[in-house]
TORKOL-4160 file (C-alpha; in steps of 0.2 Angstrom, whole numbers, padded with zeros to 4 digits, m for minus):
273
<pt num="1" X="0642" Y="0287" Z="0480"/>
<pt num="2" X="0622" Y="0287" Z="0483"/>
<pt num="3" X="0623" Y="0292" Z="0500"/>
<pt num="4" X="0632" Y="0309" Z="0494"/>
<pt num="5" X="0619" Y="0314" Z="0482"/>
<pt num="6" X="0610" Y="0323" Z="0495"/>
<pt num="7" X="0622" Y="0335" Z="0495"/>
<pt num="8" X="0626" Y="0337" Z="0476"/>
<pt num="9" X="0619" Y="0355" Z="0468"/>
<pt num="10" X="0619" Y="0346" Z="0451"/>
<pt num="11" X="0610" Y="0334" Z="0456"/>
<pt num="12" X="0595" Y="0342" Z="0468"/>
<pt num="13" X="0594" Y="0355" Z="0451"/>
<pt num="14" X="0592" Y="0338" Z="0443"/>
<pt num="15" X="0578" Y="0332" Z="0454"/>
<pt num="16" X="0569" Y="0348" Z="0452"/>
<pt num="17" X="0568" Y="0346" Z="0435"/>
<pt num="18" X="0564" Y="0329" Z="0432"/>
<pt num="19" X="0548" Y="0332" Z="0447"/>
<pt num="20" X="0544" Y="0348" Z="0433"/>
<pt num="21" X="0542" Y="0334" Z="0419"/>
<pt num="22" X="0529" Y="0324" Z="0430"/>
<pt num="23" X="0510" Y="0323" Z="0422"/>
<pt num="24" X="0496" Y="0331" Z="0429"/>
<pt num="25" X="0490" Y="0318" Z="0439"/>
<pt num="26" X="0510" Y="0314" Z="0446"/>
<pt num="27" X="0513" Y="0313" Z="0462"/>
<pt num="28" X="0533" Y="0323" Z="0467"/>
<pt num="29" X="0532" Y="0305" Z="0478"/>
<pt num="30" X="0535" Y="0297" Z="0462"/>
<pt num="31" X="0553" Y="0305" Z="0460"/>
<pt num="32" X="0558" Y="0310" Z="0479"/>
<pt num="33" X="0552" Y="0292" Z="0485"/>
<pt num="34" X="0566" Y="0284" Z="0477"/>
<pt num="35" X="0579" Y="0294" Z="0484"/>
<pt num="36" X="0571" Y="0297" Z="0504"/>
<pt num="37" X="0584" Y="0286" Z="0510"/>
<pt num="38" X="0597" Y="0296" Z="0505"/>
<pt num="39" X="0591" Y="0312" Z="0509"/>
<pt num="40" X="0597" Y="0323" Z="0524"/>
<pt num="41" X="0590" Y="0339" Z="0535"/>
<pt num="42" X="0592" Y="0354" Z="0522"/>
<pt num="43" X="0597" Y="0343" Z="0507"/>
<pt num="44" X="0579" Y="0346" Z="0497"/>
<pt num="45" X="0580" Y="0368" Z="0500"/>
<pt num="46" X="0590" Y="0367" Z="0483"/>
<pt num="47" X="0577" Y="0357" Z="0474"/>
<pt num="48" X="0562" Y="0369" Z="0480"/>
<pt num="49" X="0571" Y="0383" Z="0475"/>
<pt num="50" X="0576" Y="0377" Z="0457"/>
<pt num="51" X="0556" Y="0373" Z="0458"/>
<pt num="52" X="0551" Y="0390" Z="0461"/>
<pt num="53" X="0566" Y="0399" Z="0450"/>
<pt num="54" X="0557" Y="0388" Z="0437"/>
<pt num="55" X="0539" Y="0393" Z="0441"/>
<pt num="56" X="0533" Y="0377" Z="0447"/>
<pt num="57" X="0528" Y="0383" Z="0464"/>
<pt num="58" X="0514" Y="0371" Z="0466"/>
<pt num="59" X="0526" Y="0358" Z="0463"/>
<pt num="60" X="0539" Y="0367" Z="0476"/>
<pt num="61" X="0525" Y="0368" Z="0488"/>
<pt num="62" X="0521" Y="0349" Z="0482"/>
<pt num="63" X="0540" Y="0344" Z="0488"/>
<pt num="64" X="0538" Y="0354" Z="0504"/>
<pt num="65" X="0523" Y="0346" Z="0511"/>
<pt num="66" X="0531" Y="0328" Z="0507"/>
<pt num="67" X="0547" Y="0333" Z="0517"/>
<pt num="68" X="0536" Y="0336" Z="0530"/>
<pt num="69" X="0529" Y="0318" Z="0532"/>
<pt num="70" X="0547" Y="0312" Z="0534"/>
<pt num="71" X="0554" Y="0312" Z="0552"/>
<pt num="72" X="0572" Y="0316" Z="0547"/>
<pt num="73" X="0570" Y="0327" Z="0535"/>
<pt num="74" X="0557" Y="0341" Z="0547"/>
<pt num="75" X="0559" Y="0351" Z="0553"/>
<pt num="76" X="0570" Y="0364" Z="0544"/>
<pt num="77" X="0572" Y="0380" Z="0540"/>
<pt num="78" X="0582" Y="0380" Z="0525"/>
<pt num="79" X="0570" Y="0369" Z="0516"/>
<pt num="80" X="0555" Y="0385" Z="0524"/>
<pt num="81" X="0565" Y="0397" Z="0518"/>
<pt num="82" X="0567" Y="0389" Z="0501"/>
<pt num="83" X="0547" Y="0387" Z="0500"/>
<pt num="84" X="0543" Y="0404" Z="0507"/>
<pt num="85" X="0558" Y="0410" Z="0490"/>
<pt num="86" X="0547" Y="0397" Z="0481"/>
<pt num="87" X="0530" Y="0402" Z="0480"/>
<pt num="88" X="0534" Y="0422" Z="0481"/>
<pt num="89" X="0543" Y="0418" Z="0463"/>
<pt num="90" X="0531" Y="0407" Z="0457"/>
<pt num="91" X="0517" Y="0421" Z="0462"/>
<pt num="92" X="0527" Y="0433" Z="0454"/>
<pt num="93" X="0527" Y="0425" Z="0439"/>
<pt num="94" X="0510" Y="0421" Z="0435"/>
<pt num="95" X="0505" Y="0439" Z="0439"/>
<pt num="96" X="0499" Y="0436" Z="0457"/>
<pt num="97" X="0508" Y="0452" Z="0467"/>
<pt num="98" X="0494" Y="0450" Z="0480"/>
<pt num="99" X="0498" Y="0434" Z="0486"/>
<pt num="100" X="0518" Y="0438" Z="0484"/>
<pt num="101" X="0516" Y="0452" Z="0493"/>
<pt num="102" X="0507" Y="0443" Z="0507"/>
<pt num="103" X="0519" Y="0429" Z="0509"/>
<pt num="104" X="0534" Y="0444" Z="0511"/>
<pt num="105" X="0524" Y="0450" Z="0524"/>
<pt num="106" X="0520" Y="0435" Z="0534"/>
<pt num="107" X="0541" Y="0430" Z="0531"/>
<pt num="108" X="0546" Y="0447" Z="0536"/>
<pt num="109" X="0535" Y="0445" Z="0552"/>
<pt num="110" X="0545" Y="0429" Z="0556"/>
<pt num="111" X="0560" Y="0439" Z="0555"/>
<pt num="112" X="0565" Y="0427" Z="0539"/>
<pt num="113" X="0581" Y="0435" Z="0531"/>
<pt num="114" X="0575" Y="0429" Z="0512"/>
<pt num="115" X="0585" Y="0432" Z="0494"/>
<pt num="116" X="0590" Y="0450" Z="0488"/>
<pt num="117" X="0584" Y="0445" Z="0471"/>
<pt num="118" X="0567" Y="0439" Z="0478"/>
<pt num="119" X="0566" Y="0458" Z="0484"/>
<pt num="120" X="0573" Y="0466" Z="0467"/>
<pt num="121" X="0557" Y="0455" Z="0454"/>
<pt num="122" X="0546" Y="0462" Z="0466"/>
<pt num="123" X="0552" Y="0478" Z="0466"/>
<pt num="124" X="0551" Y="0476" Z="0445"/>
<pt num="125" X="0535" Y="0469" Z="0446"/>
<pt num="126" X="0526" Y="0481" Z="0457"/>
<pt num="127" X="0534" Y="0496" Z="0450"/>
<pt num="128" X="0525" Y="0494" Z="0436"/>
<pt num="129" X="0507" Y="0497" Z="0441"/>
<pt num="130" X="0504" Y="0515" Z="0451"/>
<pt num="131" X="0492" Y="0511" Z="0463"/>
<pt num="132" X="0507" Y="0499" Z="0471"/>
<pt num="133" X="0522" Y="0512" Z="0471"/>
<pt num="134" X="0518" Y="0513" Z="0490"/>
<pt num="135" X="0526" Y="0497" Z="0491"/>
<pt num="136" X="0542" Y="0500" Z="0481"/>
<pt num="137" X="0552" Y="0511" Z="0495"/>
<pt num="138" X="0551" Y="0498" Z="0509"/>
<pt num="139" X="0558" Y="0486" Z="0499"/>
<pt num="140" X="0571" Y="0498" Z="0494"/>
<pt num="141" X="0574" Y="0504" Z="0511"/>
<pt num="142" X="0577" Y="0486" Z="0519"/>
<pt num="143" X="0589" Y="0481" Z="0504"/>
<pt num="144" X="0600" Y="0499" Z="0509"/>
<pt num="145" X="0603" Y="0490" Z="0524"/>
<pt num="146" X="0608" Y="0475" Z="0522"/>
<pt num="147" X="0627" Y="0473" Z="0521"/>
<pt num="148" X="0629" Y="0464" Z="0505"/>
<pt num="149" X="0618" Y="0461" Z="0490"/>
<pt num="150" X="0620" Y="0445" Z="0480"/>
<pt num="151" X="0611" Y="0451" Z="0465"/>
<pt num="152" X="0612" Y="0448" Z="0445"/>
<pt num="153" X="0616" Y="0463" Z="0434"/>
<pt num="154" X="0596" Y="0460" Z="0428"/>
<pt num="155" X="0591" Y="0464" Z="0448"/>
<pt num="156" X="0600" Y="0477" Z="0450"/>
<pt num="157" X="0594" Y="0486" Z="0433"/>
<pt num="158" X="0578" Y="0481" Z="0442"/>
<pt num="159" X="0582" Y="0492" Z="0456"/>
<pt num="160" X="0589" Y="0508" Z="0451"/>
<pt num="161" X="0577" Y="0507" Z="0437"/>
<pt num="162" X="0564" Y="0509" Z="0453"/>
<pt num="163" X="0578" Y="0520" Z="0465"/>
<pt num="164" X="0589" Y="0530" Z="0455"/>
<pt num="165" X="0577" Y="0543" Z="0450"/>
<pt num="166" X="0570" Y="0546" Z="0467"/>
<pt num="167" X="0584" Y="0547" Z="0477"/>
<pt num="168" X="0600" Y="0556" Z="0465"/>
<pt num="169" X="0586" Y="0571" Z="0463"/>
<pt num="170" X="0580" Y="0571" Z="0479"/>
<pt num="171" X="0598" Y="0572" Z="0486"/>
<pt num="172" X="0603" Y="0586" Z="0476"/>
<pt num="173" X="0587" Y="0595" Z="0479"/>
<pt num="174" X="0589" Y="0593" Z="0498"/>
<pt num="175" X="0605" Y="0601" Z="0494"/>
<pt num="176" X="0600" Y="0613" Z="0483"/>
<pt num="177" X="0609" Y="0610" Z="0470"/>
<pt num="178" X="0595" Y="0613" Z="0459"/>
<pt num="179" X="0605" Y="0612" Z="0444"/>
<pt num="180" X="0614" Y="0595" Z="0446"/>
<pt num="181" X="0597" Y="0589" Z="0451"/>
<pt num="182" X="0591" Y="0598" Z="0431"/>
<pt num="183" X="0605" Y="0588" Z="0426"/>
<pt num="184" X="0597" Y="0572" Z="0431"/>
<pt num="185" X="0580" Y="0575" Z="0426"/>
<pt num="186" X="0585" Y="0579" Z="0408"/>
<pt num="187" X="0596" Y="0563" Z="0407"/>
<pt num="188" X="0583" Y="0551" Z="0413"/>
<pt num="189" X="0572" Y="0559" Z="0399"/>
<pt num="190" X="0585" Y="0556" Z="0386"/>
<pt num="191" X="0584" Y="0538" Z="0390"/>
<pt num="192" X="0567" Y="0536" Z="0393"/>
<pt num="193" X="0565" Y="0531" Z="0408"/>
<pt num="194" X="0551" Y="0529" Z="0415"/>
<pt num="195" X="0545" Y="0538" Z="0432"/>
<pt num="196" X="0538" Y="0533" Z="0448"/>
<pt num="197" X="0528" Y="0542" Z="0459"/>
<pt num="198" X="0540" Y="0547" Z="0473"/>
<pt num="199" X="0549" Y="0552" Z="0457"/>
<pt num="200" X="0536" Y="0564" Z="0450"/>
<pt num="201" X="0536" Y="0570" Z="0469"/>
<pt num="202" X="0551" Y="0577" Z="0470"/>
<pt num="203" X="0553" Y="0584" Z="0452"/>
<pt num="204" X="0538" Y="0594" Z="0453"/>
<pt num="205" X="0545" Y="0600" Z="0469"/>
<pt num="206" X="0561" Y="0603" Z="0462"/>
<pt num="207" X="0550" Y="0614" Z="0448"/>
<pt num="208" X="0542" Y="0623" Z="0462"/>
<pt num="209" X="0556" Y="0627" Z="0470"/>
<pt num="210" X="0565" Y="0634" Z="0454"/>
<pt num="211" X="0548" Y="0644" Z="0451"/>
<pt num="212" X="0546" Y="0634" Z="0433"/>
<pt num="213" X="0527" Y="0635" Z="0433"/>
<pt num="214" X="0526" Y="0627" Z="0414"/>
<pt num="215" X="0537" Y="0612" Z="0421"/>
<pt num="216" X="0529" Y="0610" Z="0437"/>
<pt num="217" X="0512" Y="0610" Z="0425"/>
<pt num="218" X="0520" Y="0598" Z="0413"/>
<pt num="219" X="0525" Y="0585" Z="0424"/>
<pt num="220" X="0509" Y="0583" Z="0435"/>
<pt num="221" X="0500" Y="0582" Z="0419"/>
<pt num="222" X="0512" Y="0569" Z="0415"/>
<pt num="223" X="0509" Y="0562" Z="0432"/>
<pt num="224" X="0491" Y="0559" Z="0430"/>
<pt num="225" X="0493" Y="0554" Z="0412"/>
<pt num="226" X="0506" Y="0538" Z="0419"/>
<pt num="227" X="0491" Y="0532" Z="0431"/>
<pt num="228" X="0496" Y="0538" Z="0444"/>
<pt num="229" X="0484" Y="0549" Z="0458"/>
<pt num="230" X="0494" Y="0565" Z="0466"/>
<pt num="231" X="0499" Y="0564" Z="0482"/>
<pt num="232" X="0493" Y="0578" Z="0497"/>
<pt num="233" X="0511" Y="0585" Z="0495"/>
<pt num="234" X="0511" Y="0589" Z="0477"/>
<pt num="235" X="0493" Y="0595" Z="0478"/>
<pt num="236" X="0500" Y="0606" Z="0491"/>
<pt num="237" X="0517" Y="0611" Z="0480"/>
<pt num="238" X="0505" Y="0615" Z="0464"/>
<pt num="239" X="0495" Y="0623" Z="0473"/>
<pt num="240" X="0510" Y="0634" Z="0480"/>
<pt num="241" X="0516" Y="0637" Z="0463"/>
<pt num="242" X="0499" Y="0646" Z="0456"/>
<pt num="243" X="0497" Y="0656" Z="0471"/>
<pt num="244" X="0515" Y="0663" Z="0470"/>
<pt num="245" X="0511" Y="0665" Z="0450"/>
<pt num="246" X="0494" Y="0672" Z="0453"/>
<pt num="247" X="0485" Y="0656" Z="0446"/>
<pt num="248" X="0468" Y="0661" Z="0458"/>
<pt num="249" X="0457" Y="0651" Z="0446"/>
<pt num="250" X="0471" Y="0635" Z="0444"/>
<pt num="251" X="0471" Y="0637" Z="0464"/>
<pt num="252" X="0454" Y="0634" Z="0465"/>
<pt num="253" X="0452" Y="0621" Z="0456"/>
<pt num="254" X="0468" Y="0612" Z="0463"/>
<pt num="255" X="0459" Y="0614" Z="0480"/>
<pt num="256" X="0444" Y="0606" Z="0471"/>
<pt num="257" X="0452" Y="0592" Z="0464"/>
<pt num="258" X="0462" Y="0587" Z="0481"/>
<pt num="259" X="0447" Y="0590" Z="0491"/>
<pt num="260" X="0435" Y="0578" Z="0480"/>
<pt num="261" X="0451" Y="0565" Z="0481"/>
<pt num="262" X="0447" Y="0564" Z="0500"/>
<pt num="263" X="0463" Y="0577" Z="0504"/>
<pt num="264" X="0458" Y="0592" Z="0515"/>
<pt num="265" X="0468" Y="0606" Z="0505"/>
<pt num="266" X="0467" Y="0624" Z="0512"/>
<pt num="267" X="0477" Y="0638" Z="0504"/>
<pt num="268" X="0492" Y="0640" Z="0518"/>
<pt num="269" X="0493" Y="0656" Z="0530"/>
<pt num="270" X="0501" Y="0670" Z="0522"/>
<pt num="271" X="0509" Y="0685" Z="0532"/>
<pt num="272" X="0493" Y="0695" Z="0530"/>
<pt num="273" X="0480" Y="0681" Z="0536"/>
């Protein structure tokens, strides 16, 4: 029976957890050492993830390196795979999206096909501060291609929290369907959900091209207010809305706002120029 532990979910989850319960000054040798006998190529990868789902990443990272020393357990790339889930969640978790982020990269780059929900906290978590929406549609875009997603119903609320906006709008206004695209706008508002920037994007353009100044006015005053610093596009959209509304001064200073944000705004060519 002890020979056939190393490949029991219950009890790898179980290792996790009693290496979370170790003191400060524990080594995961403590644990692990008792049971290296019986441990096989890809046998921890369970354990280092339960460590990371938990948010004991130094202790994930802990039971990686001491795999690592042991001949017949390295090398492996479920039990990399499980680290590089690992320490991305455990980053996540204590409110380090830098280092997240870095590690996605760096796994990305190794061509390392990693967790859909790993992508969907991520998304959650960087959606939440403006200056990293840039960030957000990547992510998106590489989870649209993938064939299946093995994600929780808390994920994906995560995701079309992040997606839904953006793309339901921008599809109808592609379309012009302006008014399905209304539609949307006014339900997401019911709900009060919040928007992102690609999201204020294609609203304001959507006002722009309906030729609702008030709206357009509202929701890049809303835009600002959220945190968020306007584009060169919707510089370039508001600054199409005064003009066609005779807004001279509004233009002016749209032009001064987007020049001192280092964008080179010039009023577009018109038929006469």
């Amino acid at each position: 029976m002890a020979k056939k532990v190393y490949k029991s979910p219950s009890f790898l989850v179980g290792l996790a957890r009693e290496i979370s319960r170790l003191g400060p000054a524990e080594d995961v040798s403590k644990i692990l050492g008792k049971w290296v006998q019986f441990s096989r190529k890809g046998s921890l990868s369970l354990t280092i993830r339960e460590l990371g789902h938990m948010g004991f990443h130094e202790r994930a990272l802990q039971t990686f390196l001491w795999a690592q020393n042991q001949p017949h357990l390295f090398p492996d790339d479920w039990i990399t795979a499980s680290i590089v889930e690992a320490m991305i969640k455990g980053f996540i978790k204590g409110g380090n999206l830098r280092l997240a982020w870095e590690v996605l990269v760096m796994a990305r780059r190794d061509k390392r096909m990693l967790d859909s929900s790993i992508y969907a906290k991520l998304i959650l978590e960087l959606g939440k501060n403006p200056n990293r929406h840039r960030r957000v549609l990547p992510l998106l875009e590489e989870l649209g291609e993938r064939d299946e997603l093995n994600l929780s119903q808390q994920d994906c609320t995560a995701i079309m929290k992040h997606s839904n906006v953006h793309f339901v709008i921008h599809s109808s206004y592609t379309e012009k369907k302006y008014r399905e695209a209304l539609t949307v706008v006014w339900e997401m508002e019911a709900s009060n959900c919040l928007f992102d920037l690609p999201a204020y994007r294609v609203v304001i353009k959507l006002f722009v091209a309906l030729n609702d100044l008030s709206r357009a006015m509202r929701y890049f005053s809303r835009l600002k207010e959220a945190g968020f610093s306007p584009t060169f596009g919707i510089y370039k959209d508001m600054l199409q809305i005064y003009m066609a509304s005779g807004r001279t001064v509004k233009c002016e200073e749209i032009r001064k706002e987007a020049n001192i944000a280092d964008l080179q705004l010039t009023y577009p060519r018109t038929k006469y120029s």
